[in-house]
C-alpha positions as CSV (number, residue, x, y, z in Angstrom):
1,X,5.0,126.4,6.9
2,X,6.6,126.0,10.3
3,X,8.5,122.5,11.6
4,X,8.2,121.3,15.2
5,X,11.3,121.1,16.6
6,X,12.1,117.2,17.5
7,X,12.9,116.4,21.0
8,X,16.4,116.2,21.3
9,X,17.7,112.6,20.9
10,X,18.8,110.8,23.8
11,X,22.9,110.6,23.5
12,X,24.1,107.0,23.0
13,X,26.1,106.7,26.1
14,X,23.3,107.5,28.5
15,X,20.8,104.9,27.1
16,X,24.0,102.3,26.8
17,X,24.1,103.5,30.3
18,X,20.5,103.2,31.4
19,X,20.9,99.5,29.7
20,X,23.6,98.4,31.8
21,X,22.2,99.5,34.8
22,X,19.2,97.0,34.2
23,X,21.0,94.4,33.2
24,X,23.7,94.3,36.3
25,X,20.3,95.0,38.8
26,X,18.6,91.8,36.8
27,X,21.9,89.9,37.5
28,X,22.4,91.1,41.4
29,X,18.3,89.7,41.7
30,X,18.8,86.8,39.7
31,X,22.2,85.8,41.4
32,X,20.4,86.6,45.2
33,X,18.1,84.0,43.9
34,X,20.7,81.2,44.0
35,X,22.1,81.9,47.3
36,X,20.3,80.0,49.7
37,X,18.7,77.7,47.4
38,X,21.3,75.1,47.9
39,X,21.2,75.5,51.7
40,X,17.4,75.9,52.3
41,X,16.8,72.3,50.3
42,X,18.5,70.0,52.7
43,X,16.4,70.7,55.8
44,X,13.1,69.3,54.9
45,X,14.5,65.9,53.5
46,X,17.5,65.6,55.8
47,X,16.1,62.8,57.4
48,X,15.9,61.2,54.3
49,X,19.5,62.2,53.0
50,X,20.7,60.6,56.5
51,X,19.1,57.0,55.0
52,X,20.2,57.4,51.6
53,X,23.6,58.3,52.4
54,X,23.3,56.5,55.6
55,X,25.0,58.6,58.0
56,X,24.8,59.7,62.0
57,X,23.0,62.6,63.4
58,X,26.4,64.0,64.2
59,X,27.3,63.5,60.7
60,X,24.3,65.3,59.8
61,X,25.3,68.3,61.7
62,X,28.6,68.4,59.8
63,X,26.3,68.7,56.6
64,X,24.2,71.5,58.0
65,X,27.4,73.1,59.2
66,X,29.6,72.8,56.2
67,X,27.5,75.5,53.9
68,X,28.2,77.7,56.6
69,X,32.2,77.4,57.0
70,X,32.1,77.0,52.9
71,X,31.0,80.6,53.3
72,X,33.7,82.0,55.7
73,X,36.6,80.2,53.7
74,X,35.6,80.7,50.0
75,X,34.6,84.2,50.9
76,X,37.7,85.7,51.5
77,X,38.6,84.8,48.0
78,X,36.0,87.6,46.4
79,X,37.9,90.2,46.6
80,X,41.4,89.2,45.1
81,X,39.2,87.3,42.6
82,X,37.8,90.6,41.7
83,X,40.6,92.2,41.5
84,X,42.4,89.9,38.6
85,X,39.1,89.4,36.8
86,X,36.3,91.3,36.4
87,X,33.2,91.0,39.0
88,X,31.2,90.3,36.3
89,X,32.8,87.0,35.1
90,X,33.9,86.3,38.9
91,X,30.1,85.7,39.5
92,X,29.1,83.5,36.2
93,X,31.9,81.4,36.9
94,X,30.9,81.3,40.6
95,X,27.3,80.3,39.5
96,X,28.3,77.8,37.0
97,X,30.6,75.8,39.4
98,X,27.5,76.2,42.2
99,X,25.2,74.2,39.5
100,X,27.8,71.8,39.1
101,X,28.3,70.8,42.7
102,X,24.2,70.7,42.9
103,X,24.5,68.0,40.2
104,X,27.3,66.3,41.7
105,X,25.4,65.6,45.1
106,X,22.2,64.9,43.8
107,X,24.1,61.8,41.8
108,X,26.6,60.4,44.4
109,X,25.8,57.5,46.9
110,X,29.1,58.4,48.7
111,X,28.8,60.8,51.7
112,X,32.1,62.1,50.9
113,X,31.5,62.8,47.7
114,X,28.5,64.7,49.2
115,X,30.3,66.7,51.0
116,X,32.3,67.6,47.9
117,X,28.9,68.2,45.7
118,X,28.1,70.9,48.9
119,X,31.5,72.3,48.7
120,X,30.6,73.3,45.1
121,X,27.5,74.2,45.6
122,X,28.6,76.9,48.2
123,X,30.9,78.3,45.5
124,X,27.9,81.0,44.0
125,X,26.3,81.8,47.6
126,X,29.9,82.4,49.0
127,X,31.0,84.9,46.3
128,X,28.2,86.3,45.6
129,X,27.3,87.2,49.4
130,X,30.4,88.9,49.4
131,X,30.5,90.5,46.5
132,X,27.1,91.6,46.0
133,X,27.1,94.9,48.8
134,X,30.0,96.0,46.7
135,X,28.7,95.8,43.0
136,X,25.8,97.4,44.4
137,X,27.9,100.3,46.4
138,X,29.9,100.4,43.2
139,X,26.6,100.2,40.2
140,X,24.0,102.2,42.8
141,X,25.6,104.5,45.0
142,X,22.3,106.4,45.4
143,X,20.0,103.7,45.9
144,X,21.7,101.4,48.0
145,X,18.8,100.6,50.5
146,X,16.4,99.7,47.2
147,X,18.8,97.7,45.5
148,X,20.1,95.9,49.0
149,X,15.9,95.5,49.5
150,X,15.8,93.7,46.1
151,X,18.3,91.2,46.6
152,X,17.6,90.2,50.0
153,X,14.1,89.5,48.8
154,X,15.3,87.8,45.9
155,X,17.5,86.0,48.5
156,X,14.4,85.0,50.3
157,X,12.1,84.2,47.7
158,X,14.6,81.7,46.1
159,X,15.3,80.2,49.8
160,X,11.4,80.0,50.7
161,X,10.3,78.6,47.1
162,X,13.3,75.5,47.4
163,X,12.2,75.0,51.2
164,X,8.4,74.4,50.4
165,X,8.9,72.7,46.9
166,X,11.8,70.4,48.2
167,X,9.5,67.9,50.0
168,X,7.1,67.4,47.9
169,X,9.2,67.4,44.9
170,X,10.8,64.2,46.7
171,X,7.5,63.0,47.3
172,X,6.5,63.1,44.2
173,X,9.6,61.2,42.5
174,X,9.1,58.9,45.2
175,X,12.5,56.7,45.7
176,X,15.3,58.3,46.1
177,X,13.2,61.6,45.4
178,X,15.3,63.7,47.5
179,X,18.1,63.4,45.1
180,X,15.4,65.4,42.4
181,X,14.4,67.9,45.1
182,X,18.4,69.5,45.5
183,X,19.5,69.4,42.0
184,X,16.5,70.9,40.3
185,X,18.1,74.0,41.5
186,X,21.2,73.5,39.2
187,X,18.7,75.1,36.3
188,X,18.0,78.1,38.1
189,X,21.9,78.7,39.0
190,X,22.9,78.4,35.0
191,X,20.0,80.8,34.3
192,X,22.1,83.1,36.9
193,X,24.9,83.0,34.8
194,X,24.1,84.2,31.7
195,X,23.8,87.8,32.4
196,X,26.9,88.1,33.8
197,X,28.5,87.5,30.9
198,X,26.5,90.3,29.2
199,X,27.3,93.2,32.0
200,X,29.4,95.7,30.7
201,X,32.6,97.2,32.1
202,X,32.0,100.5,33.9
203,X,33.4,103.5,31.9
204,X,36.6,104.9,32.7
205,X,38.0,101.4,34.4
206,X,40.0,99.1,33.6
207,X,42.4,96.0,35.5
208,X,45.3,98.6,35.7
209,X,43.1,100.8,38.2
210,X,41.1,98.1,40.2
211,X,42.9,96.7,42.9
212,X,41.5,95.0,46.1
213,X,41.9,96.6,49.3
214,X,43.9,94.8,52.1
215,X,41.7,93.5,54.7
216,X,44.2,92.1,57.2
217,X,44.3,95.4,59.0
218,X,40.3,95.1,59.3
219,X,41.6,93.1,62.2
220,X,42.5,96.4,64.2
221,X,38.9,97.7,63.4
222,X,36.5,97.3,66.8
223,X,34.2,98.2,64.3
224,X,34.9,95.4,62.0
225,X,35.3,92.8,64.7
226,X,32.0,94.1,65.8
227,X,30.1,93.4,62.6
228,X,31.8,90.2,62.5
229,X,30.4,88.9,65.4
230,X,26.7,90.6,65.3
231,X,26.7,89.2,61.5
232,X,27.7,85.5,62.8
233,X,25.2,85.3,65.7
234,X,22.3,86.2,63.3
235,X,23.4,84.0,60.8
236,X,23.6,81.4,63.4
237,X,19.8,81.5,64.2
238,X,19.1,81.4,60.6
239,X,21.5,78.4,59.7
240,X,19.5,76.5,62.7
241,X,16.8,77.8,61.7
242,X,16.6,76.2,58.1
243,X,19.0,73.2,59.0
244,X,17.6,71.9,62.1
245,X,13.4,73.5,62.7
246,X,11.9,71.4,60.1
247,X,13.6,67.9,61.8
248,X,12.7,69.2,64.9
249,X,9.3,70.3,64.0
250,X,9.0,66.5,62.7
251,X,10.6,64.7,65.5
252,X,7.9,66.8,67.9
253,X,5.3,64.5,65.7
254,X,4.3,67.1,62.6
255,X,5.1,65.2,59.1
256,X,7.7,65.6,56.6
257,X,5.5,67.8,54.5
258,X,3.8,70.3,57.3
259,X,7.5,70.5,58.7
260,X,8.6,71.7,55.3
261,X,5.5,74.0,55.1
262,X,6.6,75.4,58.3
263,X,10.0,76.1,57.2
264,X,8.9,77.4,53.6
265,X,6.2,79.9,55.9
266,X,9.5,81.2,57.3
267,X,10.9,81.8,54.3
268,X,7.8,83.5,52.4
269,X,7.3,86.3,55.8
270,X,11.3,87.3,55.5
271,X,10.7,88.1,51.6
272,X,8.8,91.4,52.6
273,X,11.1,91.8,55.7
274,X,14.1,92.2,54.0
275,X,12.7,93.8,51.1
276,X,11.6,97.0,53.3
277,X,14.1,97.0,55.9
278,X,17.0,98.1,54.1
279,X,15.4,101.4,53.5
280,X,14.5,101.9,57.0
281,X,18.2,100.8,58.2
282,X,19.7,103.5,55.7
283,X,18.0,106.1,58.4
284,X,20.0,105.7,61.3
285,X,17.0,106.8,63.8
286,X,15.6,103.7,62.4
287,X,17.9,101.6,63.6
288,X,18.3,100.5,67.0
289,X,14.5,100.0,67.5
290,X,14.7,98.0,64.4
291,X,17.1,95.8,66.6
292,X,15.5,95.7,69.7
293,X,12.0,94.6,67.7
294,X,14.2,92.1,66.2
295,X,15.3,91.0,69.6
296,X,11.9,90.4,71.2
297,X,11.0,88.5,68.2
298,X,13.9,86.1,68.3
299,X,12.5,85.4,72.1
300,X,9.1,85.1,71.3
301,X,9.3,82.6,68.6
302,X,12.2,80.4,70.0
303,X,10.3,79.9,73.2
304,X,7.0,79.2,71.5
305,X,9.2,77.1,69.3
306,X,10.5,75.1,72.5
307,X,7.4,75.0,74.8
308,X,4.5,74.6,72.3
309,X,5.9,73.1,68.8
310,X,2.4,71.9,67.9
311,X,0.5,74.5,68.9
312,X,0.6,77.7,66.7
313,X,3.8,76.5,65.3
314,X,2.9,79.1,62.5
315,X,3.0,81.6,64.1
316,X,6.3,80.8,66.2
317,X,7.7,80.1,62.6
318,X,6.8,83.6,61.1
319,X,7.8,85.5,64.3
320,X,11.4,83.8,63.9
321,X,11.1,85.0,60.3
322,X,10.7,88.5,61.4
323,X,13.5,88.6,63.9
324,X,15.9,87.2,61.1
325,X,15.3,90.7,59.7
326,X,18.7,91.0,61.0
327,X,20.5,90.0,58.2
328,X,19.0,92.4,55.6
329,X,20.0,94.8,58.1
330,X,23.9,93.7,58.7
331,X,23.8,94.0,54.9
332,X,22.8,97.6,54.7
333,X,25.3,98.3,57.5
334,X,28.1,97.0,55.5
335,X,27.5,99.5,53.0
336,X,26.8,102.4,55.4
337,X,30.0,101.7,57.5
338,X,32.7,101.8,54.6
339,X,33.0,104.7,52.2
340,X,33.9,103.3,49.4
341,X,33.7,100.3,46.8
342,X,36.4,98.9,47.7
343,X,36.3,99.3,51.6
344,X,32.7,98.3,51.5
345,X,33.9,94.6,49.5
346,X,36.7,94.3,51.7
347,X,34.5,95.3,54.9
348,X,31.5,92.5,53.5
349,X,34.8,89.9,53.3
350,X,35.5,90.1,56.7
351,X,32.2,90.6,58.4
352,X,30.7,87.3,56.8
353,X,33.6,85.4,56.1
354,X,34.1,85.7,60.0
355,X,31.1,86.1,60.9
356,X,30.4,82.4,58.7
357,X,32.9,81.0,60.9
358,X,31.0,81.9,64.3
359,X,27.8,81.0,62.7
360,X,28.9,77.2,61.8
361,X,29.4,76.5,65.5
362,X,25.4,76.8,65.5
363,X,24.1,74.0,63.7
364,X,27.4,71.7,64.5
365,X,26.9,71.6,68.0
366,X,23.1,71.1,67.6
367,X,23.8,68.1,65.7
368,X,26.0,67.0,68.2
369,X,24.1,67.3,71.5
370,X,21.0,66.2,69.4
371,X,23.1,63.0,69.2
372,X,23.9,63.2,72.5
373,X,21.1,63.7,74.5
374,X,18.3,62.8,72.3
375,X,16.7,66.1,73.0
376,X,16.5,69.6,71.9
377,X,17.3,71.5,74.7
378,X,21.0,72.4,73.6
379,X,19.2,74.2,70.6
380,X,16.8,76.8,72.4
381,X,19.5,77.3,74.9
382,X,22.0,78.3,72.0
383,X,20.1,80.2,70.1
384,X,18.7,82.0,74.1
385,X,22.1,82.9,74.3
386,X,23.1,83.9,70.4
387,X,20.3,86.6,70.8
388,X,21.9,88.2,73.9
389,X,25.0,88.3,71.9
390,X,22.9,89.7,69.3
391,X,21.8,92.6,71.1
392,X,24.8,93.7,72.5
393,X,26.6,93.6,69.3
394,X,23.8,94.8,67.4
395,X,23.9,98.1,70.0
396,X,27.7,99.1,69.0
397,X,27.5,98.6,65.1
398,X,24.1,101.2,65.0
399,X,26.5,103.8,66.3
400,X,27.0,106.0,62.9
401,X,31.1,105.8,61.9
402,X,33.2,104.1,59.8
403,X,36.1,101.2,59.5
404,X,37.8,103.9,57.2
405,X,38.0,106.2,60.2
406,X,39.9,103.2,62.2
407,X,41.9,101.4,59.6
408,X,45.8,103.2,58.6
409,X,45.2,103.5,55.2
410,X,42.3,103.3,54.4
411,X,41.9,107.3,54.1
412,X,39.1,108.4,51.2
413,X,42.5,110.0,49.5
414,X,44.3,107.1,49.9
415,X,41.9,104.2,48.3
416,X,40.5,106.5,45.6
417,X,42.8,105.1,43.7
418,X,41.4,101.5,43.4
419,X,39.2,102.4,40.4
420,X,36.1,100.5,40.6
421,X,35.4,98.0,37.6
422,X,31.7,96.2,36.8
């Protein structure tokens, strides 16, 4: 009598492995999920949020521009954050204090208070935006344009379901409903959490060998400053985009509820967007007509946008959506211009945390000339002028090099050191 031989068993520390891998890429999605969610709620009902808090139209501004400068400023925090604790519990304590400040606004009758609710808020999305290109560089060195994909269309998803659910969830309450419609989203931001707590520590590291690299001499980088400024005029359009189309879509005579359609339509076409263009960006023949198609649809839609807001608006809406296929691309070029972990979080630092601070000019001085002018115009001639800035800085970053190449010390020898840790 003769015995099959069994299949050799699978050895423990490649299925422990194969389990941590899925449970960090279930975090990474779930995490994207969160990030605009507290930023992609307030457009629809800021109209409302003005009554109930009663504020100005400039005032408003400020709250469309605060998420924005609460990502620069909290954002350069990742990194050291990182390396003292691990990314891991960085994150869930990132997401926790997020649903905390959604709470916290939803409940308050004080706009300062507000303000301090949205600080809070801003805490996951400014973390995690930073933080993410790294773990993923760090977690999926081979596969960064699929994992990149999945979280920007996590990203989106999460932004386009809050932006069409958020008016009519305030409808439905009916008064005060808006309050209901941005901090429902506190449920999905603990949900977030939980995994985080569950991701193992990457074999072989440890606090001792996971240090953050120093980004002050990023400054010296053309390359950096670059990516800064191309990342910042694309976020711009967005952050104008969700904070100021649906109360202009509205004040050009479209209701509360087809305004927030619109805006959720914007959302929904970017999901596929930035869920394929990651993979093409990773080519780097790809890239340049990427941003040039990018570029013609940023001038389509805003100038169908501005001359014919009630006819097709749709359309103008989803063309937008396809130009802001420029952020799922800056992301992938943060991980294809830095060789390393570490260079790649302290690279994704600068770039947004900068690049944040150019981008809440955007929907500041909207609010402002809105207030002063009664009009519009100021918009479509801001963003007219943030895509030629677009184009030229989107033509130097496609050049294939590096920031290691340009920054002293940052030589593969000399950062291979910083051990990465999960």
């Amino acid at each position: 009598m003769t015995r099959t031989a069994a299949a050799p068993p699978t050895t423990p520390g490649a299925a422990d492995r194969r389990r941590g891998l899925v449970l960090v890429a279930t975090a990474i999605v779930l995490t994207a999920a969160n990030l605009r969610t507290a930023v992609s709620t307030v457009g629809p009902v800021l109209e409302e949020i003005e009554r109930g808090l009663g504020v100005s139209s400039a005032a408003a501004g400020v709250l469309t521009t605060l998420p924005v400068l609460c990502f620069a400023a909290i954002g350069f925090a990742g990194p050291p954050l990182a390396a003292r604790f691990r990314d891991a519990h960085v994150l869930a304590g990132a997401l926790l204090t997020m649903a905390a400040g959604l709470v916290l606004r939803a409940v308050v009758d004080s706009f300062p208070l507000f303000l301090a609710g949205t600080v809070l808020a801003m805490v996951g999305g400014a973390l995690g935006n930073v933080l993410l290109p790294g773990l993923v560089k760090r977690w999926f060195p081979g596969r960064t344009g699929l994992l990149i994909g999945a979280y920007s269309a996590s990203m989106a998803i999460g932004g386009a379901v809050a932006a069409v659910s958020t008016a009519p969830i305030a409808a439905a309450v009916g008064e005060s409903g808006w309050r209901w419609a941005l901090g429902v989203w506190a449920v999905l931001a603990l949900a977030a959490a939980l995994p985080w707590f569950l991701v193992p520590r990457q074999p072989g590291t440890g606090r001792a060998a996971h240090r953050a690299v120093r980004m002050r001499p990023l400054a010296r980088s053309p390359l950096a400053l670059t990516m800064a400024a191309f990342f910042g005029l694309q976020a711009m359009q967005a952050y104008v985009v969700m904070g100021w189309s649906a109360q202009y879509l509205r004040d050009s005579g479209l209701s509360a509820a087809t305004a927030g359609l619109l805006l959720g339509i914007n959302s929904i076409v970017v999901i596929p967007v930035n869920a394929v263009v990651p993979s093409l960006t990773v080519r780097q023949s790809w890239q340049r007509p990427l941003l040039l198609g990018f570029m013609a649809c940023y001038a389509v839609g805003w100038t169908g946008l501005w001359l014919a807001p009630r006819t097709l608006p749709w359309l103008w809406m989803s063309v937008l959506a396809v130009g802001m296929g420029t952020f799922s691309m800056v992301l992938a070029l943060i991980g294809l211009r830095a060789r390393t972990p570490e260079t790649v979080a302290a690279l994704s630092t600068v770039t947004q945390g900068w690049g944040y601070v150019v981008a809440g000019t955007g929907p500041l001085l909207v609010g402002v000339l809105r207030g002063a002018t009664g009009g519009y115009t100021g918009m479509f001639v801001l963003v007219g002028l943030a895509t030629v800035g677009l184009t030229v800085t989107g033509w130097l970053v496609t050049r294939d090099r590096y920031v290691d190449d340009e920054v002293p010390g940052w030589s593969p020898a000399e950062v291979s050191a910083a051990s990465p840790r999960g």
